[in-house]
C-alpha positions as CSV (number, residue, x, y, z in Angstrom):
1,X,18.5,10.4,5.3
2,X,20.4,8.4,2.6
3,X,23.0,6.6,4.2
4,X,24.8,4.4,1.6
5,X,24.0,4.0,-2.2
6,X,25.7,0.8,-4.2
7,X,25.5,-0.5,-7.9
8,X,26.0,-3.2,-9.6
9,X,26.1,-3.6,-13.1
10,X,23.4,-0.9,-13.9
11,X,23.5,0.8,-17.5
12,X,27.4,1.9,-17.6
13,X,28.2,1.4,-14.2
14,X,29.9,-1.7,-13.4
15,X,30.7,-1.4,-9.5
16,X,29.9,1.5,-7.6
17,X,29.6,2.3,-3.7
18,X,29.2,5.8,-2.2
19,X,28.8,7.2,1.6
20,X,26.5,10.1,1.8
21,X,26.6,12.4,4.9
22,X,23.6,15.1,5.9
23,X,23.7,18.5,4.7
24,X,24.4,20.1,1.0
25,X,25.7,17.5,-1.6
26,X,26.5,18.2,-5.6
27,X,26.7,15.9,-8.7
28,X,28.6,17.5,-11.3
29,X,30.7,16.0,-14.2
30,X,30.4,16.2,-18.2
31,X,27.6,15.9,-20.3
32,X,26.8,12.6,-20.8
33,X,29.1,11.4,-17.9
34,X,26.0,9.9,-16.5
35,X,25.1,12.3,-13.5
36,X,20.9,11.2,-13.4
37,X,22.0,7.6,-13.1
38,X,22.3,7.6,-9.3
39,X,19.3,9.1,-9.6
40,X,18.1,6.6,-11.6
41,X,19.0,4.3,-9.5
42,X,17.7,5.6,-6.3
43,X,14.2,5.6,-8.5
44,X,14.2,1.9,-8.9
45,X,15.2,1.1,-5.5
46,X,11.6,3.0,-4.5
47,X,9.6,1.0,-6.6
48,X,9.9,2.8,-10.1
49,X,9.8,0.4,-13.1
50,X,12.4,-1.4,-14.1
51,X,13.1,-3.7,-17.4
52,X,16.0,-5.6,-18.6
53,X,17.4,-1.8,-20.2
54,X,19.1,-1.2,-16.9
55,X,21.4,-4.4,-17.0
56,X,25.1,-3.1,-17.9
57,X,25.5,-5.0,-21.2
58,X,26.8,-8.2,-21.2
59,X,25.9,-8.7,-17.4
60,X,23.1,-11.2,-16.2
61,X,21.6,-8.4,-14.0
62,X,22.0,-5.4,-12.3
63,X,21.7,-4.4,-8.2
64,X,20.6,-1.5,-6.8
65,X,20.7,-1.2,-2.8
66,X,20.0,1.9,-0.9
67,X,20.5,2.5,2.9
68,X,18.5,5.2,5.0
69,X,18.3,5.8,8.4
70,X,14.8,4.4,9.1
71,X,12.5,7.2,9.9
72,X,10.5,6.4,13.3
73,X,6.6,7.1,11.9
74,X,7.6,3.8,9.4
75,X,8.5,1.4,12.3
76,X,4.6,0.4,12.4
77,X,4.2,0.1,8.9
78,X,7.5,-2.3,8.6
79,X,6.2,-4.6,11.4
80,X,3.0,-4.8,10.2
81,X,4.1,-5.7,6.8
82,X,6.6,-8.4,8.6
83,X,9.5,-6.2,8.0
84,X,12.8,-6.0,10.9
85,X,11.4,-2.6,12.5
86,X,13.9,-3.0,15.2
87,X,16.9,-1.6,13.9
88,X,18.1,2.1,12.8
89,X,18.4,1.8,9.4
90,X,16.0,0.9,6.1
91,X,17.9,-1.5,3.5
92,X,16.2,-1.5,0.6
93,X,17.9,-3.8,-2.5
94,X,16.1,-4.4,-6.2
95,X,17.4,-7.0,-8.5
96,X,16.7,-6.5,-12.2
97,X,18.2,-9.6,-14.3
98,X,18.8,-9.5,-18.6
99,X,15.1,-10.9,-19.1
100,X,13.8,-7.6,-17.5
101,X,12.6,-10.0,-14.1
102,X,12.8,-7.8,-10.8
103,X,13.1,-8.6,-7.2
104,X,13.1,-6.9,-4.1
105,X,13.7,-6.9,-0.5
106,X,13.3,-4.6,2.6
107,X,15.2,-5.3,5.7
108,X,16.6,-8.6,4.1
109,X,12.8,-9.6,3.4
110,X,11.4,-10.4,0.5
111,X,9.0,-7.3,-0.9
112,X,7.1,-6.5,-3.6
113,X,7.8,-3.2,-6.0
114,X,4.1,-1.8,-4.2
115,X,5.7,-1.7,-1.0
116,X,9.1,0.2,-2.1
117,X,6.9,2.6,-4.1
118,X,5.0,3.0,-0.7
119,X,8.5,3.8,1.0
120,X,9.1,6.7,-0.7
121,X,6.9,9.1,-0.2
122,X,8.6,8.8,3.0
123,X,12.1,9.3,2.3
124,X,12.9,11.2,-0.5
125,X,11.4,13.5,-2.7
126,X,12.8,14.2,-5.9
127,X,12.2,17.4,-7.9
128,X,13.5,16.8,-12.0
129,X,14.8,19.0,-14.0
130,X,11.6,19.5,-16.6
131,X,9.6,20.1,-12.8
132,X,7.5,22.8,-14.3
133,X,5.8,20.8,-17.0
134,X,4.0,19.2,-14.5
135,X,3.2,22.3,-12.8
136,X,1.3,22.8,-15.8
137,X,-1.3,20.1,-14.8
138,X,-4.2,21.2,-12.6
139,X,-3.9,17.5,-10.8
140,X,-0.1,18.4,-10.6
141,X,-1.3,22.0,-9.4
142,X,-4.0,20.9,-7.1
143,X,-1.7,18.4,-5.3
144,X,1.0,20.6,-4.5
145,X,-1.2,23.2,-2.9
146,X,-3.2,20.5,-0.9
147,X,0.2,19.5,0.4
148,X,1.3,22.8,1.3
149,X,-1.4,23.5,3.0
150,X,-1.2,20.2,4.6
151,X,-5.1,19.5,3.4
152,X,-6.3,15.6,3.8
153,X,-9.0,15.2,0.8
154,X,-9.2,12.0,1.4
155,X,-12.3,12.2,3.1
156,X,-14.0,14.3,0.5
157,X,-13.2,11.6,-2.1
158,X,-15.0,9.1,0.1
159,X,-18.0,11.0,0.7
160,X,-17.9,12.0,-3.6
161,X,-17.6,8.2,-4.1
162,X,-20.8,7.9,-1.7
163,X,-23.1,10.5,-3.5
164,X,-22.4,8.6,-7.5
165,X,-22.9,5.6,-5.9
166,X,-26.6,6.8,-4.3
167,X,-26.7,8.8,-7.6
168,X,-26.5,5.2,-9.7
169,X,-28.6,3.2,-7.5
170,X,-31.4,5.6,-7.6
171,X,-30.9,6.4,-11.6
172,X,-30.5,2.2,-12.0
173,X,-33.7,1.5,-10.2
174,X,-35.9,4.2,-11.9
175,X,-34.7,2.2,-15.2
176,X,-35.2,-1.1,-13.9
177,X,-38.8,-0.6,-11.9
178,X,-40.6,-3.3,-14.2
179,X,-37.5,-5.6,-14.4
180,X,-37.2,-4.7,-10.6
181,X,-41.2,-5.8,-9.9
182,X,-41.1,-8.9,-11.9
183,X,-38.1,-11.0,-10.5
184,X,-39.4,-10.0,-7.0
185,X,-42.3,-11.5,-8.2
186,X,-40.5,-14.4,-9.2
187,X,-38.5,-14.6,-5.9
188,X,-41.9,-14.5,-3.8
189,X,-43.4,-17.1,-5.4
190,X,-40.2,-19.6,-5.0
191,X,-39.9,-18.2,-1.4
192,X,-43.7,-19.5,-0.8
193,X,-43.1,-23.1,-2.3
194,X,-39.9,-23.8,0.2
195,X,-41.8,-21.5,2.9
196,X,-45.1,-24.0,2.9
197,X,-42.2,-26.7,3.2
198,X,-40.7,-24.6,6.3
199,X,-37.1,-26.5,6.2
200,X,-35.4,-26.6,9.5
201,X,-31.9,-26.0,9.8
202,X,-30.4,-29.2,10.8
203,X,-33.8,-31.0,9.8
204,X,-32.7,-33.1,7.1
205,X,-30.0,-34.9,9.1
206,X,-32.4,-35.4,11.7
207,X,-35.1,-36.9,9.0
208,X,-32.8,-39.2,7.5
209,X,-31.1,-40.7,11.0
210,X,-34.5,-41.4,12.4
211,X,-36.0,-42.9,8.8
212,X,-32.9,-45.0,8.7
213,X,-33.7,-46.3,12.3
214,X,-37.2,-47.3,11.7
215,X,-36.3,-48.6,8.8
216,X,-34.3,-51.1,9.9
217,X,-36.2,-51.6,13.0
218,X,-36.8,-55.3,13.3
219,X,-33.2,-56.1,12.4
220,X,-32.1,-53.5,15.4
221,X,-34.5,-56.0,17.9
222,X,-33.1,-59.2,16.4
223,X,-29.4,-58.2,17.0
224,X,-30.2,-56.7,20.4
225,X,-32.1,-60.1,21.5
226,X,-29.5,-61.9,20.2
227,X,-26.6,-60.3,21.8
228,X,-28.6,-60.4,25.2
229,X,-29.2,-64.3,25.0
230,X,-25.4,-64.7,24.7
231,X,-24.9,-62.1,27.5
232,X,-26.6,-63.0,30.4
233,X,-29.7,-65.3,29.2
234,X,-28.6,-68.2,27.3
235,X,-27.4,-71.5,28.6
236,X,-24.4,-71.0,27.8
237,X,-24.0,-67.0,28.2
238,X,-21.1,-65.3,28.9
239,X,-21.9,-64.0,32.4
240,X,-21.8,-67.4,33.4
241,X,-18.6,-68.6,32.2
242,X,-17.2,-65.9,33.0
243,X,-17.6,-66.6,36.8
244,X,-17.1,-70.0,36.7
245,X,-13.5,-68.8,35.5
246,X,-12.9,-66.6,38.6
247,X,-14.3,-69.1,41.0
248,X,-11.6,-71.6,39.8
249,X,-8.7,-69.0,39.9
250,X,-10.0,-67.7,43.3
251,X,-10.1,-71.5,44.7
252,X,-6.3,-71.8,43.5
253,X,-4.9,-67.9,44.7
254,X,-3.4,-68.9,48.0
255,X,-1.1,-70.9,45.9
256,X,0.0,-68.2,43.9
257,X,-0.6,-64.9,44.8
258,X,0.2,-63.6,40.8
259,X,-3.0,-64.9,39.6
260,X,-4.9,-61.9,41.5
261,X,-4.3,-59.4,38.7
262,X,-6.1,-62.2,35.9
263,X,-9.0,-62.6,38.5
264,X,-9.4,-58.3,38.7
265,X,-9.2,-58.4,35.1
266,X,-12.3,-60.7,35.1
267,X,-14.4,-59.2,37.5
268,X,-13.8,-55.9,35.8
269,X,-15.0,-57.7,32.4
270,X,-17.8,-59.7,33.9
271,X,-19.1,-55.7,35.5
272,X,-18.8,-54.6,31.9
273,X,-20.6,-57.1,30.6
274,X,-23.5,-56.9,32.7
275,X,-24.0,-53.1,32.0
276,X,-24.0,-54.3,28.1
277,X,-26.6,-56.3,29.1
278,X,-28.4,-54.0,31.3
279,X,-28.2,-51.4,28.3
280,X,-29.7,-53.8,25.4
281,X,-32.3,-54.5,27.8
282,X,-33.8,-51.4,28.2
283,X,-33.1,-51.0,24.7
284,X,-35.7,-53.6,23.7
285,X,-38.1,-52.5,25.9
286,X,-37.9,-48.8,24.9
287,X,-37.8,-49.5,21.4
288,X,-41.3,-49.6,19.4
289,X,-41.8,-50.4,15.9
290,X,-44.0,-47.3,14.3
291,X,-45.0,-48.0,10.8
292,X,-46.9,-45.1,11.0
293,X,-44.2,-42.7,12.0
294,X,-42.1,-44.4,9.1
295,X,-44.8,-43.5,6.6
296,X,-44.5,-39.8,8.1
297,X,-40.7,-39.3,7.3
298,X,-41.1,-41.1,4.1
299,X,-43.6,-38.0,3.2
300,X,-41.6,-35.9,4.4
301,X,-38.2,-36.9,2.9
302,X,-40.0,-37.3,-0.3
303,X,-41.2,-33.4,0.1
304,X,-37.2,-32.1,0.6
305,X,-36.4,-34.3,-2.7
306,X,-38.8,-32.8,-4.6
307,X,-38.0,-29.4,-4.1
308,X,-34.5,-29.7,-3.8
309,X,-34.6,-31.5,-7.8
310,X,-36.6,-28.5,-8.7
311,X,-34.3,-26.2,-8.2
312,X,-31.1,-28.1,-8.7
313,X,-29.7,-28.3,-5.7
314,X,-28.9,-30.6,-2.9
315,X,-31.7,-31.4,-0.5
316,X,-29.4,-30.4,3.0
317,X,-28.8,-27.2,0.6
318,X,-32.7,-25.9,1.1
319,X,-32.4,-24.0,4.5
320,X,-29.4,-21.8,3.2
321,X,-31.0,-21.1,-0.1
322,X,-34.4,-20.3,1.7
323,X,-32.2,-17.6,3.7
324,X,-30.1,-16.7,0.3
325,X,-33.5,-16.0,-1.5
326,X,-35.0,-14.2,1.4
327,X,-31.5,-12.0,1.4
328,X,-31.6,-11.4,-2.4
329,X,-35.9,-10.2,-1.5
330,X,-35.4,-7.6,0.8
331,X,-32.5,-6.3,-1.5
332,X,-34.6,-6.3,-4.4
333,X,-37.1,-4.3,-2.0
334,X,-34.6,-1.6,-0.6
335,X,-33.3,-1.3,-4.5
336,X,-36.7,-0.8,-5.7
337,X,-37.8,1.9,-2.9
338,X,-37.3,5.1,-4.5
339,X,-38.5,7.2,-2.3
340,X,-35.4,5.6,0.4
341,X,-33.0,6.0,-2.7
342,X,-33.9,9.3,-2.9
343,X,-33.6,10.4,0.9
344,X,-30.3,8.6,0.7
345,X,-29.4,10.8,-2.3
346,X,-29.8,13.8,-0.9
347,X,-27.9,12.8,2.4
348,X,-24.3,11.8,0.3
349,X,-25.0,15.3,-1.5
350,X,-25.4,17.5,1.7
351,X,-22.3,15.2,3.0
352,X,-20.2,16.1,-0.4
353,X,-21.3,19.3,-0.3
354,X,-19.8,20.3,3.5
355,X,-16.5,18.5,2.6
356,X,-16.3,20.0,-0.5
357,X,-17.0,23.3,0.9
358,X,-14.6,22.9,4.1
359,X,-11.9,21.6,1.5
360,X,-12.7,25.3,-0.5
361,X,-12.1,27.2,2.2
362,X,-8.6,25.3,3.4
363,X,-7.8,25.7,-0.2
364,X,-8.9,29.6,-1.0
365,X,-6.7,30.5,2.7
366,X,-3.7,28.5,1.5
367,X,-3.1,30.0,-1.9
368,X,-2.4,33.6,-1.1
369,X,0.3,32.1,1.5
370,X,1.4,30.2,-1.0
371,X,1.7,32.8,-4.0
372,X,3.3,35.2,-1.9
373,X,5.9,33.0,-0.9
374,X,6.9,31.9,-4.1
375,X,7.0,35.3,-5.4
376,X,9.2,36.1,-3.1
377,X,11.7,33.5,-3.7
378,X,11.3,34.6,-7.5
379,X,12.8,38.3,-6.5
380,X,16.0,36.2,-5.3
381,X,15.4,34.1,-8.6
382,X,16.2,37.3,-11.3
383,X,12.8,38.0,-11.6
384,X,12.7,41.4,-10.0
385,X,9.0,42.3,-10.1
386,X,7.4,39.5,-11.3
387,X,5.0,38.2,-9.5
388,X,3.4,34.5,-8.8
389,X,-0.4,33.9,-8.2
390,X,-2.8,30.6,-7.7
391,X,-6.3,31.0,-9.4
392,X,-8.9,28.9,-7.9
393,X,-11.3,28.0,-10.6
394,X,-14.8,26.9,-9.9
395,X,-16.0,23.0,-12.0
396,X,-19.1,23.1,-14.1
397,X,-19.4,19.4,-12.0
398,X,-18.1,18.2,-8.5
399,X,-15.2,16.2,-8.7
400,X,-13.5,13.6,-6.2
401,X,-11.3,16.7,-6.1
402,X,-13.6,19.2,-4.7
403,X,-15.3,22.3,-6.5
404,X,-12.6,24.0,-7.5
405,X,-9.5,23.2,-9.9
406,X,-6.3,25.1,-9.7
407,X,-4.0,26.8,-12.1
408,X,-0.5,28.5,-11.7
409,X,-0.3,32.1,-12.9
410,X,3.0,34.4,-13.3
411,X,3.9,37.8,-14.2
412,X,8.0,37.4,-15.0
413,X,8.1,41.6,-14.6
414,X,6.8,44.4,-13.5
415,X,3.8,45.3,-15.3
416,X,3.4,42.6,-16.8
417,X,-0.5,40.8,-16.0
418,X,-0.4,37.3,-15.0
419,X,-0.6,34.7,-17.5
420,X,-1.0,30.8,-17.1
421,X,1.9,29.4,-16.3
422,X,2.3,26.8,-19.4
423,X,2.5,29.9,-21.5
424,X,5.2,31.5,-20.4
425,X,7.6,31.5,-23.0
426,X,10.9,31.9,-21.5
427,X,12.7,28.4,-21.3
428,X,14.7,29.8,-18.1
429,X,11.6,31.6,-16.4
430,X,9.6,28.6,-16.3
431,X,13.0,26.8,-14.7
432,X,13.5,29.3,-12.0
433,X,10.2,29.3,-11.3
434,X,9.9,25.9,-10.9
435,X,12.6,26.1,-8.6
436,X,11.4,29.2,-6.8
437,X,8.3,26.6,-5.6
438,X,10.1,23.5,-5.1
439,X,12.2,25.6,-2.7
440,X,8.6,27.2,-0.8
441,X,7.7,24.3,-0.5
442,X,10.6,22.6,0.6
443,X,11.2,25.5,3.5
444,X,7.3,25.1,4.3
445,X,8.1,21.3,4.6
446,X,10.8,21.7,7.1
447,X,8.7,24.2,9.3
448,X,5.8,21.5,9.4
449,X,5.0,19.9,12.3
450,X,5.0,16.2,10.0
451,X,8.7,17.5,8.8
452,X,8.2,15.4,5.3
453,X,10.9,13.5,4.2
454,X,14.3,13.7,5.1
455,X,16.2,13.5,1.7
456,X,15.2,15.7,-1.2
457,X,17.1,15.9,-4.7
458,X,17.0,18.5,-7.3
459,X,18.2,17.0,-10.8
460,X,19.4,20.1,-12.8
461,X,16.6,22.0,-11.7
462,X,18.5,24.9,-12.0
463,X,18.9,24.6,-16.4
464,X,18.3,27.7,-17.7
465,X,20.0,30.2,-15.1
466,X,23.2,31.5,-14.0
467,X,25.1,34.1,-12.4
468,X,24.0,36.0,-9.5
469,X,20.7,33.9,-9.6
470,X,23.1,30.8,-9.9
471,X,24.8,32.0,-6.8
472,X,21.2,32.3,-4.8
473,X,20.1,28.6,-6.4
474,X,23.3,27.6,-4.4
475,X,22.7,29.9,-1.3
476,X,19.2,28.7,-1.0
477,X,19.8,24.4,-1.3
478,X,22.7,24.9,1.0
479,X,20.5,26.8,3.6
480,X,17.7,24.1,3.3
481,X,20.6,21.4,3.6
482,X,21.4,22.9,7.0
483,X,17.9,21.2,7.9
484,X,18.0,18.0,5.1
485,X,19.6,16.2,3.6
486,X,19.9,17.5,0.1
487,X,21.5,16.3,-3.2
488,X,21.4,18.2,-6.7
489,X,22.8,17.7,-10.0
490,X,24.2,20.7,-11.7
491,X,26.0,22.2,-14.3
492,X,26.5,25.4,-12.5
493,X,29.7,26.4,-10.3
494,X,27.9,28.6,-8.4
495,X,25.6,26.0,-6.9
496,X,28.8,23.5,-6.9
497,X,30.7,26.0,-5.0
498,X,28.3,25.8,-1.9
499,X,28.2,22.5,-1.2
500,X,29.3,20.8,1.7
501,X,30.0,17.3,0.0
502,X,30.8,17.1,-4.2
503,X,31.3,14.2,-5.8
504,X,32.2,14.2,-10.0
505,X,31.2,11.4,-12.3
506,X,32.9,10.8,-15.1
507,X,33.1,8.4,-18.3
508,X,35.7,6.4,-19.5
509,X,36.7,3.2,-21.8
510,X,37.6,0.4,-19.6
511,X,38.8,-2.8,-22.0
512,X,37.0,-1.4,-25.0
513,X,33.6,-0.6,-22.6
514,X,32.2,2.8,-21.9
515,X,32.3,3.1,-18.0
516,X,30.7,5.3,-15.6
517,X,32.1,6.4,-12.0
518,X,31.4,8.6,-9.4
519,X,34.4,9.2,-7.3
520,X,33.8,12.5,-3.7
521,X,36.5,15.2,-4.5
522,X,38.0,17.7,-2.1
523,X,40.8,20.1,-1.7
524,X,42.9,20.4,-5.3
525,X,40.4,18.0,-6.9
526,X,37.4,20.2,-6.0
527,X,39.0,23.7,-7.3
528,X,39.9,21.9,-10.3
529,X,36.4,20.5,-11.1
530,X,34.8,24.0,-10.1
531,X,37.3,25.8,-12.7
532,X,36.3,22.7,-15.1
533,X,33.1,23.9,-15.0
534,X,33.7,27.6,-15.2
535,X,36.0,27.2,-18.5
536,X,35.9,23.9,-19.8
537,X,38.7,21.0,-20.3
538,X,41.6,23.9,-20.4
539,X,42.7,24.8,-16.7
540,X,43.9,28.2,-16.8
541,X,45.7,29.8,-13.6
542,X,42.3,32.5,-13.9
543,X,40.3,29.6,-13.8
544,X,42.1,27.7,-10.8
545,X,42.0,31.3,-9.0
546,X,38.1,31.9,-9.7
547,X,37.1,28.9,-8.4
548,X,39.3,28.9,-5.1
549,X,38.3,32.2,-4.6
550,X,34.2,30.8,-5.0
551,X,34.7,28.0,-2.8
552,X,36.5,29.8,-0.1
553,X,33.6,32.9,-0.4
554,X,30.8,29.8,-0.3
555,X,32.6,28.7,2.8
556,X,32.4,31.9,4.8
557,X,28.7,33.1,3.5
558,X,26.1,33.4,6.5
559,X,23.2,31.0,5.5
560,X,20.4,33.6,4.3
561,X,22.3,36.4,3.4
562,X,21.6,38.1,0.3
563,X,23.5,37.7,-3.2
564,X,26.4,39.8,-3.2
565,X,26.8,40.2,0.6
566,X,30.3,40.8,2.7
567,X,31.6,37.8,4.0
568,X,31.2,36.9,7.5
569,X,33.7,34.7,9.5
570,X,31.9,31.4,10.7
């Protein structure tokens, strides 16, 4: 639910901060007051687009920030996106400076417009005042009666996404069979040359340590002999001085007990020195010059440089690219099996084909429900008789969608047969009906068992109608605001009449500037604004009287009853 809504310096507004409760709330004020801007507004802060037009001139930019209670199926989706999931509400703030530049946060992070847009679907749905244009468009169509009857086609867009993709890698290769045939020819032959050279893994680091070695093999033995003569073997080697030293510190100890910790240090050098020379020993004794193994690697290095400069890369590169070409083989041999690219054809068809037809048969149950339901709410609407249908229409091709598209027919009286809905004529038909559906849906919504969101808005949905149909347009949103929370602009007293919050914006100059404000009314305020709206600027007493008279018969109406009905004492 929408908690808080503040402005900053967006279009006329210059400061603005309201408090929204649940149930039934009303814009109303002028025309050209500004009503859609909150609306506006609340747009952006989900993620709609934004440019520099929004800035209140003069200003460097504007703010929008919106507060909802934070619905509990998004607390994974804010901690996984490194969002504060912990507490009870959802901040949500855009920034929109003069150069059109926008920026946005969630929680007091730092967001991008993509995750605002993906907020809400989750917390608001809005329903505009030209609504029924886009129930003109099969997508439009289709979507709304997928959602109503709470149908996932997800899955059948993945398995139609499967079949074109078998369907272009079979049509691909029976175009390419020759092309196909001679770069696998190609790639065999490369594959033999570095094949007959058989390239180990880690070979060529291997090759080139032991080639260094033996290449350098007599100057290894000359340092090795040298370093052992000055060990242990010379006249003068180390191992010897070094215990003539801790013989004449161990003849002189007793006289000073301190010079232990040199003699220690000596006798644990004079240990490490005879394992050095213990070491080089066996070294030179282990250690054969091999001309002929030399000879060997030089081949055999030579071989890796060869090939390598043949095909321009690095020799320690060969392995990997004997493994890429044998990779880019066996592709070249699966995309140039047709008889597997068929089979596989086939199999993403029969899979399209029982998602499709599953889809078809969620789709051809929901509609009737559907249909009925709205016509229904059209008998409440002033359109005695009329009658609503969904027509299911089969595609000359599958589509991602399914089989079928769907199209919106309407009778708007008795009698009358069923016409597609973008040619009804009447300006107000096509309103109320439009209305009569966002309202199904709406009531289907709240008896779902994944309740949808919690805030939806109607922005003068209701052009186009008045008198006792206005009255039910106003019985109905404040019956569906007993379970959401639900905001309308309207020009109609009736509607205004029933709701449980009102708030009026109006336009003035401030220091030369055209302003915008939105200010809650109740009491005097609110009888005046409803007789505003039943008569104009001129506030007769007949006016005054109507409109207390409306607001007190709102106030004591049963949720549900019928147009016209007694009043009931709540």
């Amino acid at each position: 639910m929408l908690r808080r809504l503040s402005l900053r310096d967006f279009v006329i507004v210059p400061e603005l901060e309201l408090d929204f409760s649940g149930g039934f709330a009303v814009l109303t004020g002028e025309t050209g007051a500004g009503k859609s801007i909150l609306i506006d507004a609340l747009q952006l802060a989900l993620g709609s687009r934004g440019d520099a037009g929004v800035v209140r001139e003069q200003a460097a930019r504007a703010e929008i920030c919106a507060e909802f209670d934070r619905p509990e199926a998004l607390r994974p989706w804010l901690d996984e996106a490194g969002f504060d999931a912990e507490a009870d509400t959802l901040l949500l703030r855009r920034v929109i400076d003069a150069q059109g530049k926008s920026r946005a946060w969630i929680n007091g992070g730092a967001a991008t417009v993509a995750q605002l847009r993906e907020l809400a679907d989750s917390l608001l749905d809005i329903h505009g005042q030209h609504a029924w244009q886009g129930l003109t468009r099969p997508a439009a169509v289709r979507a709304l009666l997928d959602s109503y009857a709470e149908l996932d086609t997800a899955p059948l867009a993945r398995t139609h996404a499967a079949w074109k993709q078998a369907s272009e890698a079979l049509a691909g290769a029976q175009q390419r069979q020759g092309e196909l045939a001679r770069e696998r020819e190609r790639l065999a032959w490369q594959l033999g040359e570095i094949e007959r050279l058989a390239p180990g893994a880690d070979e060529w680091e291997e090759l080139s340590s032991e080639h260094q070695r033996l290449s350098h093999a007599q100057s290894l033995m000359d340092g090795a002999r040298s370093a052992v003569e000055l060990l242990s073997e010379g006249e003068a080697n180390a191992e010897d001085l070094t215990q003539r030293a801790i013989e004449g510190l161990q003849a002189v100890l007793d006289y000073d007990p301190r010079l232990q910790q040199a003699v220690d240090a000596l006798l644990g050098a004079q240990a490490q020195l005879q394992d050095a020379a213990h070491t080089l020993g066996a070294y030179l004794h282990g250690e054969d010059m091999d001309p002929q193994r030399l000879q060997q690697l030089d081949e055999r290095l030579s071989a890796w440089m060869a090939l390598a400069r043949r095909y321009r890369r690095q020799a320690a590169e060969l392995p990997a690219l004997h493994q890429e070409w044998k990779n880019e083989l066996a592709a070249l041999d699966a995309a140039s099996d047709l008889a597997a690219l068929e089979a596989a054809l086939q199999q993403a068809a029969r899979a399209y084909e029982r998602e499709a037809k599953r889809v078809s048969s969620v789709r051809a149950e929901a509609a009737p429900r559907l249909a009925s339901a709205v016509t229904q709410a059209m008998q409440q609407l002033g359109m005695a008789g009329g009658s609503f249908e969904i027509a299911l229409l089969a595609q000359e091709q599958p589509q991602s969608f399914g089989m079928e598209s769907a199209e919106f027919l309407v009778a708007g009286h008795a009698g009358s047969t069923p016409r597609p809905l973008a040619k009804v004529a009447s300006g107000g038909e096509l309103s109320r009906i439009a209305l009569a559906i966002a309202v199904t849906t709406c009531q289907q919504q709240l008896g779902s068992a994944s309740a949808g969101v919690g805030t939806l808005i109607f922005d003068e949905i209701d052009a186009g109608v008045g008198g006792a149909v206005a009255e039910t347009v106003g019985r109905l949103m404040k019956q569906l605001g007993r379970e959401r929370q639900v905001l309308a602009v309207t020009h109609l007293p009736q509607v205004a009449a029933c709701a449980d919050q009102h708030y009026v914006v109006a336009k003035a100059l401030r220091d030369g500037v055209t302003c915008s404000d939105v200010q809650p009314v109740a009491g005097e305020a609110r009888v005046a604004e409803i007789a505003r709206m039943l008569g104009g600027e001129r506030l007769s007493s007949t006016s005054l009287a109507h409109a207390q008279e409306m607001l007190e018969l709102s106030a004591h109406t049963v949720p549900g009853a019928k147009p016209g009905s007694k009043k009931a004492k709540s």
